[in-house]
Each structure stands twice: as structure tokens, then as C-alpha cells.
C-alpha positions as CSV (number, residue, x, y, z in Angstrom):
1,X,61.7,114.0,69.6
2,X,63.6,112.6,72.6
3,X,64.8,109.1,72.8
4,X,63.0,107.7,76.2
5,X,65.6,107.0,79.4
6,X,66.2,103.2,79.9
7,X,64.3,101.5,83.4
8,X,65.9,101.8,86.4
9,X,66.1,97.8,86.2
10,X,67.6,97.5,82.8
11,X,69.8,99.5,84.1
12,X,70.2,96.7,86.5
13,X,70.0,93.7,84.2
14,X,73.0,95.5,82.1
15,X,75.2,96.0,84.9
16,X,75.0,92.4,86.0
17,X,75.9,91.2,82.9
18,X,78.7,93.4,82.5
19,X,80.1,92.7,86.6
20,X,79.7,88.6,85.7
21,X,81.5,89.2,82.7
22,X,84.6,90.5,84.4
23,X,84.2,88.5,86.9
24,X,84.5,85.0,84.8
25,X,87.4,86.6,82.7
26,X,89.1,87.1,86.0
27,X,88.8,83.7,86.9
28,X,89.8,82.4,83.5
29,X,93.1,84.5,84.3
30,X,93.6,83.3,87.7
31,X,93.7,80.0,86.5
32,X,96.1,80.6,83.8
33,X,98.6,82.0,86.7
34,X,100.6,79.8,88.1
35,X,101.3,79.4,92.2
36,X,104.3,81.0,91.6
37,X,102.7,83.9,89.6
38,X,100.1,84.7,91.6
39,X,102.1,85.1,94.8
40,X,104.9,87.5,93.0
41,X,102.1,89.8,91.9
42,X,100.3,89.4,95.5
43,X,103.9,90.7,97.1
44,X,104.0,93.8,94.7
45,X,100.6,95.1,94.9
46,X,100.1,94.1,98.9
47,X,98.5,96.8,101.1
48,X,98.9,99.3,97.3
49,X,96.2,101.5,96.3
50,X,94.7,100.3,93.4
51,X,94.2,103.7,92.4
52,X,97.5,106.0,92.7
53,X,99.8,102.9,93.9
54,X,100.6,104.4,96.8
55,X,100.5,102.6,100.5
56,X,97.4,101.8,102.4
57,X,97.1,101.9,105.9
58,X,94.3,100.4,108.1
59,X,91.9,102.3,109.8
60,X,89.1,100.6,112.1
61,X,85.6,101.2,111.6
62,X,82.9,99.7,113.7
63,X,83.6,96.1,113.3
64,X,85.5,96.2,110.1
65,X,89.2,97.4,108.8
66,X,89.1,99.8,106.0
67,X,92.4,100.0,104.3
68,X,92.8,103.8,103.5
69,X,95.1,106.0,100.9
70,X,96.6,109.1,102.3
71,X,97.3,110.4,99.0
72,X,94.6,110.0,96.2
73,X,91.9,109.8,100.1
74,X,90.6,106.1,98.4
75,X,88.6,103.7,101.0
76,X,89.1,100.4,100.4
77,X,87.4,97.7,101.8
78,X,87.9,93.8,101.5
79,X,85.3,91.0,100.5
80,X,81.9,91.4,102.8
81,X,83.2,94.9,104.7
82,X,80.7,97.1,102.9
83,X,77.6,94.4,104.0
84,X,79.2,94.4,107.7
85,X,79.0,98.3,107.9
86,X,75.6,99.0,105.7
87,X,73.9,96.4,108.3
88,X,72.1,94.3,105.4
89,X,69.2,97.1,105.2
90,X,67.3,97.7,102.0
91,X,67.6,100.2,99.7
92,X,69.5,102.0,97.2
93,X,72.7,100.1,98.9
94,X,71.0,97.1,99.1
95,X,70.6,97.8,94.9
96,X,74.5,98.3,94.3
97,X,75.4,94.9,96.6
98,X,73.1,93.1,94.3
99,X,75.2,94.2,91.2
100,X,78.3,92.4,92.6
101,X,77.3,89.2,94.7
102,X,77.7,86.1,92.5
């Protein structure tokens, strides 16, 4: 006997949770940092792969600046990029937005 596959939208519902969850710890922490803190640990990871650590370098793309790594080939992209470059259309993208928007 075979143990059905969960929904496609509990799938969903799970992932939310789980991205709104890290995202409130997150904040919790950023509070806990002091000014002082938080721009010490903005100097040493500034324009740093979050990947491999290595540097990133800008590249343009349409109307947006993707911040590339040369050495592990990780895209990066800053808050709102990926909606400026999908073009708000429907979809599967549309799906994996959804996960991450507050």
C-alpha cells in the first residue's frame, strides 16, 4: 500500500508557514543587534556571495541589477528584482512569489 502524495496546496500552506517563521525569527534578531552591530556585519558580508563567500559583481538585466558570482555562477537578486524581470504574470512563478511576500 502506498501512502498518497500531499496536494499541491498543502504543499503551499507548509511552505508559508515555514518562510513566515524565518522571517519573524529574523526580525526578532535584527532587533536584538545593535546599530553598531548591524553595520559591522553589513561591511563584512557587502557585495559576498552568500553561497561560496566570494565577490559579486553587477551585471544589468533589463531593468534590474543582478549581482553575480564568478566562482560557485550564483544570481542574486535584491528585494522586488525577480517581480521586475517575471513581469507580474501568472503561473508557476507567480506560485513561488507567493511563498515569500509578507
Amino acid at each position: 500500500m502506498t501512502i498518497p502524495k500531499p496536494s499541491q496546496s498543502e504543499e503551499e500552506y507548509f511552505a508559508r508557514l515555514e518562510a513566515e517563521k524565518k522571517k519573524k525569527l529574523a526580525e526578532e534578531r535584527g532587533k536584538r543587534l545593535s546599530e553598531s552591530e548591524l553595520e559591522q556585519l553589513k561591511s563584512l558580508h557587502w557585495m559576498h556571495c552568500p553561497k561560496c563567500g566570494m565577490e559579486l559583481h553587477p551585471i544589468p538585466y533589463q531593468d534590474v541589477t543582478l549581482d553575480k558570482c564568478f566562482h560557485c555562477q550564483g544570481v542574486f537578486l535584491d528585494d522586488g528584482e525577480l517581480e521586475k524581470i517575471a513581469g507580474r504574470e501568472g503561473g508557476f512563478l507567480k506560485g513561488v512569489l507567493s511563498l515569500f511576500r509578507s
